[in-house]
C-alpha positions in Angstrom: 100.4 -37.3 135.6 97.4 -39.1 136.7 97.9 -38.8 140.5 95.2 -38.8 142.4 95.1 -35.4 144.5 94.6 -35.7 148.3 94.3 -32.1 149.6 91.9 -30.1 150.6 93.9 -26.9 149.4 93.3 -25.3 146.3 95.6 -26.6 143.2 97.9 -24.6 141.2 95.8 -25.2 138.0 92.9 -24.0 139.8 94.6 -20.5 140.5 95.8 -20.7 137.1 93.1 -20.9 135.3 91.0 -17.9 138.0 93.9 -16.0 136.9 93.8 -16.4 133.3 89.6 -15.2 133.6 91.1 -11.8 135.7 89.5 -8.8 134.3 91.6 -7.0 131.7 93.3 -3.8 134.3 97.1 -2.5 134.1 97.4 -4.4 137.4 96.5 -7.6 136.1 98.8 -7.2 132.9 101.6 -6.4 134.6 104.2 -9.0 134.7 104.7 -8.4 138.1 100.8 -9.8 138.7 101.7 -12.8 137.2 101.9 -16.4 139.3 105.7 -16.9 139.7 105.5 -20.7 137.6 103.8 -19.4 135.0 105.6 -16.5 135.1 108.3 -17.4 131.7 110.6 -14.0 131.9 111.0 -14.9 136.1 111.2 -18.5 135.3 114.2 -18.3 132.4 116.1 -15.6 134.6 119.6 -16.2 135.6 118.9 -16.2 139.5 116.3 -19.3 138.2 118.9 -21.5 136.5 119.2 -23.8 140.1 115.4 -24.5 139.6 115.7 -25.2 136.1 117.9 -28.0 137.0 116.0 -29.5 139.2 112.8 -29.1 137.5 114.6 -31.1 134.1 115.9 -33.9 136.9 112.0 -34.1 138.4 110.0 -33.8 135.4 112.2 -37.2 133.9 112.5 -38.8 137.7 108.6 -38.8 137.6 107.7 -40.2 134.5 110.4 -42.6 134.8 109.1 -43.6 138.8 105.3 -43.9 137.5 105.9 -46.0 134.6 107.7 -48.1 137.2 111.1 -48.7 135.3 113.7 -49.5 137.9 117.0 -49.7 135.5 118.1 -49.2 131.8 120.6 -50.5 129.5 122.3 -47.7 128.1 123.6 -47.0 124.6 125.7 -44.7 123.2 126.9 -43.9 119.7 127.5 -41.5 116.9 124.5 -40.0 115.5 126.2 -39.8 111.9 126.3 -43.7 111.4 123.8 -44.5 108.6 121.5 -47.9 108.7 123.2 -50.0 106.1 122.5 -49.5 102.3 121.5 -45.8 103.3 123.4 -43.0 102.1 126.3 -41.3 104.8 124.5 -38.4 105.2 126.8 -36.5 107.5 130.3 -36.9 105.3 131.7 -34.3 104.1 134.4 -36.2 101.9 134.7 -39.4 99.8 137.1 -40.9 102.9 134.6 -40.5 105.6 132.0 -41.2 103.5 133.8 -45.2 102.9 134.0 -45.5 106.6 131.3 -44.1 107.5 128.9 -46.5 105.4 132.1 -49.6 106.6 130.6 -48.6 110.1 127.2 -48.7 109.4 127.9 -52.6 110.8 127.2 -50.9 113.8 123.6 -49.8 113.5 122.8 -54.0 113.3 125.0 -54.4 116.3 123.0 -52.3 118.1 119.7 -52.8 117.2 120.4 -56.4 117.7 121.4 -55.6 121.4 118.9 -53.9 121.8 116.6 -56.1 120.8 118.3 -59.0 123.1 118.1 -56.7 126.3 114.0 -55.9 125.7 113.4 -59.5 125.3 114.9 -59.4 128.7 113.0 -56.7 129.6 109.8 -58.5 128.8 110.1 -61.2 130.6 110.3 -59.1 133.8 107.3 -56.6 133.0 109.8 -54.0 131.7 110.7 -53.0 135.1 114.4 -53.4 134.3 116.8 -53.3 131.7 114.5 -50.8 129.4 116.4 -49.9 126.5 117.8 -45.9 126.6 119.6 -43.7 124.1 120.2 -40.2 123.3 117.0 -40.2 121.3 118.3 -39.0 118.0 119.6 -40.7 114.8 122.5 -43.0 114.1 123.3 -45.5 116.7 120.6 -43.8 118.9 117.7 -44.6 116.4 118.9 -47.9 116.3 119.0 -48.9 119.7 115.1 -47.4 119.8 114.5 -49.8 117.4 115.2 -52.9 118.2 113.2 -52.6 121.4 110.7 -51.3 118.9 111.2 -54.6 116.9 109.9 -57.2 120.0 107.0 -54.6 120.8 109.2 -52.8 124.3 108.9 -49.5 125.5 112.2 -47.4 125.3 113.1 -44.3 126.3 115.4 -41.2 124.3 116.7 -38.7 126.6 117.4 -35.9 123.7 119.0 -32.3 123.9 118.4 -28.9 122.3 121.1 -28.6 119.9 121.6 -25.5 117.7 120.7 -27.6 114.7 117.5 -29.3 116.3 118.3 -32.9 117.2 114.6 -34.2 116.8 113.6 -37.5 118.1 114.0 -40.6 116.2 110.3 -42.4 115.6 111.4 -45.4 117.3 111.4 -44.0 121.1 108.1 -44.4 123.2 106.5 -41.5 122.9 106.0 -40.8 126.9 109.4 -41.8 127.3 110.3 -39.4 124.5 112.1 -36.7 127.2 113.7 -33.3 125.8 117.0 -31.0 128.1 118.2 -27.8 128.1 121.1 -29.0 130.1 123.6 -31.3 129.5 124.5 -32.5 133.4 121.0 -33.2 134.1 120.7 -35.7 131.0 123.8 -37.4 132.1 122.3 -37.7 135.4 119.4 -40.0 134.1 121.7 -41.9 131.7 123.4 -43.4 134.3 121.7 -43.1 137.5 119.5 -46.5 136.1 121.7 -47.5 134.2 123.0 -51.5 135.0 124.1 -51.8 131.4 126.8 -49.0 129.0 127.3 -49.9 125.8 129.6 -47.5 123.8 129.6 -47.7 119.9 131.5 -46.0 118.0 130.8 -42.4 117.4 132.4 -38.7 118.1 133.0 -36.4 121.1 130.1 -36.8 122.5 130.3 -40.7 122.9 133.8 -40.5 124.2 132.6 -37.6 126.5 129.6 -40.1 127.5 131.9 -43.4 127.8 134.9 -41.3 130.1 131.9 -40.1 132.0 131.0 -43.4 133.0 134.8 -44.9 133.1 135.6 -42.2 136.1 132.4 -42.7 138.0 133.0 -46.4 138.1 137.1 -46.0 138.1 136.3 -43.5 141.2 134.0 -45.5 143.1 131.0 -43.1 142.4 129.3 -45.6 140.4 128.9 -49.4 140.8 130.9 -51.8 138.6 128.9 -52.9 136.0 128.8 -54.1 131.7 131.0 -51.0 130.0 130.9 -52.5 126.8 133.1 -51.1 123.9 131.6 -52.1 120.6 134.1 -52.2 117.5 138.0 -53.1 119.2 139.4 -52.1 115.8 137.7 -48.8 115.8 137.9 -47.4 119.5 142.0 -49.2 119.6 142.5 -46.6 116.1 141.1 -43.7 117.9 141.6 -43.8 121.5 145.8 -45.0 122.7 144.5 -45.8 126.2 147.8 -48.1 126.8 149.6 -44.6 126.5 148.2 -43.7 129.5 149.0 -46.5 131.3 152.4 -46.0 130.2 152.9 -42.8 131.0 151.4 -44.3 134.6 148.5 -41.7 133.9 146.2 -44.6 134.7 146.8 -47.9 136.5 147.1 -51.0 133.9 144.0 -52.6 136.0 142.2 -50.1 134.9 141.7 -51.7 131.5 139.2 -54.4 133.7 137.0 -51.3 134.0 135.3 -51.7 130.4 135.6 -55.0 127.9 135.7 -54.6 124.5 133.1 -57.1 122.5 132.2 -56.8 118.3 128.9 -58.4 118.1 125.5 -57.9 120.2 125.6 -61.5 121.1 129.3 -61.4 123.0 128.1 -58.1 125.0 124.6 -59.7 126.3 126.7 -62.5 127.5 128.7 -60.4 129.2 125.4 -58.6 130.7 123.9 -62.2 131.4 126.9 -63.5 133.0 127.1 -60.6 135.4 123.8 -60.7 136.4 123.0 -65.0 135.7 120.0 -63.8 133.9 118.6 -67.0 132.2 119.7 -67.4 128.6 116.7 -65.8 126.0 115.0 -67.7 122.8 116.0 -64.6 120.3 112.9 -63.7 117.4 114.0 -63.5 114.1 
């Protein structure tokens, strides 16, 4: 990473590479002979998955610690919500097809919010308030891109998926971060995170926003912006006042989360909360 080494021992990569030049014997082609890190059949093993963890946390915590970003505004929100005038690409009928593209509304939303929280970030040497999404299409690509759009660094944590979610050509390259395991990613969502902004998406956005509801409704997380774009939308899907009804949930619970339609209402939110200065936005 560009550390400089202080040590007088011998490095890893130095054993590494001695090892690699080993004369060709059974002993040394044995997997047993092999350097336990480099060693991928020990290092994938089931006794290993502990490690793995921890390795996916560092590797990110490192990166993120070097490049010297101290928090993020988050954004969630479905991946199969198309930029406007492009085609809904994930519908598979005419009616989803009509809502999705009536939904596309979104992708300005969040680009636009984006955009408002890396002129932020700007102004304070993009320390805080770095722009950070899933990494992948829809909403995600979006919020890479408005930070892309003032000329700010942004990051994408993305996940394996069994159908390849690859990374949207908006996120920073070495912020451009890649999981295995779920928990981990959620970890580095919100463990920077002074801003959430939910969009509207599928399970995994309401999986990401009640993630974030019950640390801050538990008192794991601190209080801050959980903004809920589109009142129309996540009021259709989501009957939170049932809960409250059926005493589930406490009614003050709804002061948890505000629910906000364009970028400009949720940055004021985010400024108010913080009395950051009011921004000149670019066209």
């Amino acid at each position: 990473m560009g550390r400089k080494r202080n040590s007088s021992l011998r490095s890893a990569k130095e054993d590494m590479e001695v090892v690699r030049h080993s004369p060709q014997t059974p002993q040394t082609q044995s997997s047993a002979y092999r350097l336990a890190f480099a060693d991928e059949e020990f290092m994938m093993s089931e006794e290993l998955r502990g490690v793995r963890f921890q390795l996916e946390y560092l590797k990110v915590e490192q990166r993120l610690r070097e490049a010297g970003i101290n928090s993020t505004v988050v954004l969630f929100g479905g991946a199969r919500i198309p930029e406007p005038g492009k085609p809904a690409w994930a519908a598979k009928s005419e009616i989803a097809k009509k809502n999705l593209e009536a939904n596309a509304i979104y992708y300005d939303e969040a680009r636009r919010f984006a955009r408002l929280a890396s002129l932020t970030s700007k102004t304070l040497d993009f320390a805080e308030y770095v722009v950070a999404t899933g990494g992948g299409p829809g909403v995600m690509e979006a919020g890479n891109r408005g930070a892309a759009d003032v000329g700010a660094p942004s990051i994408g944590y993305n996940i394996v998926l069994p159908h390849e979610q690859a990374p949207n050509t908006y996120v920073t390259p070495q912020f451009s971060f890649n999981f295995h395991y779920f928990a981990t990613r959620k970890i580095h969502f919100l463990m920077r995170a002074k801003v959430v902004a939910i969009f509207p998406g599928g399970f995994g956005t309401m999986d990401e926003f009640f993630e974030a509801l019950t640390l801050i409704q538990t008192g794991r997380m601190e209080r801050i912006p959980l903004l809920l774009f589109g009142k129309a939308f996540w009021s259709r899907v989501l009957n939170l006042e049932a809960l409250a009804e059926e005493g589930t949930i406490s009614p003050d619970d709804f002061k948890l989360f505000s629910f906000v339609d364009t970028a400009e209402e949720g940055w004021e939110i985010v400024r108010k909360t913080y009395n950051l200065p009011a921004i000149e936005t670019e066209a």
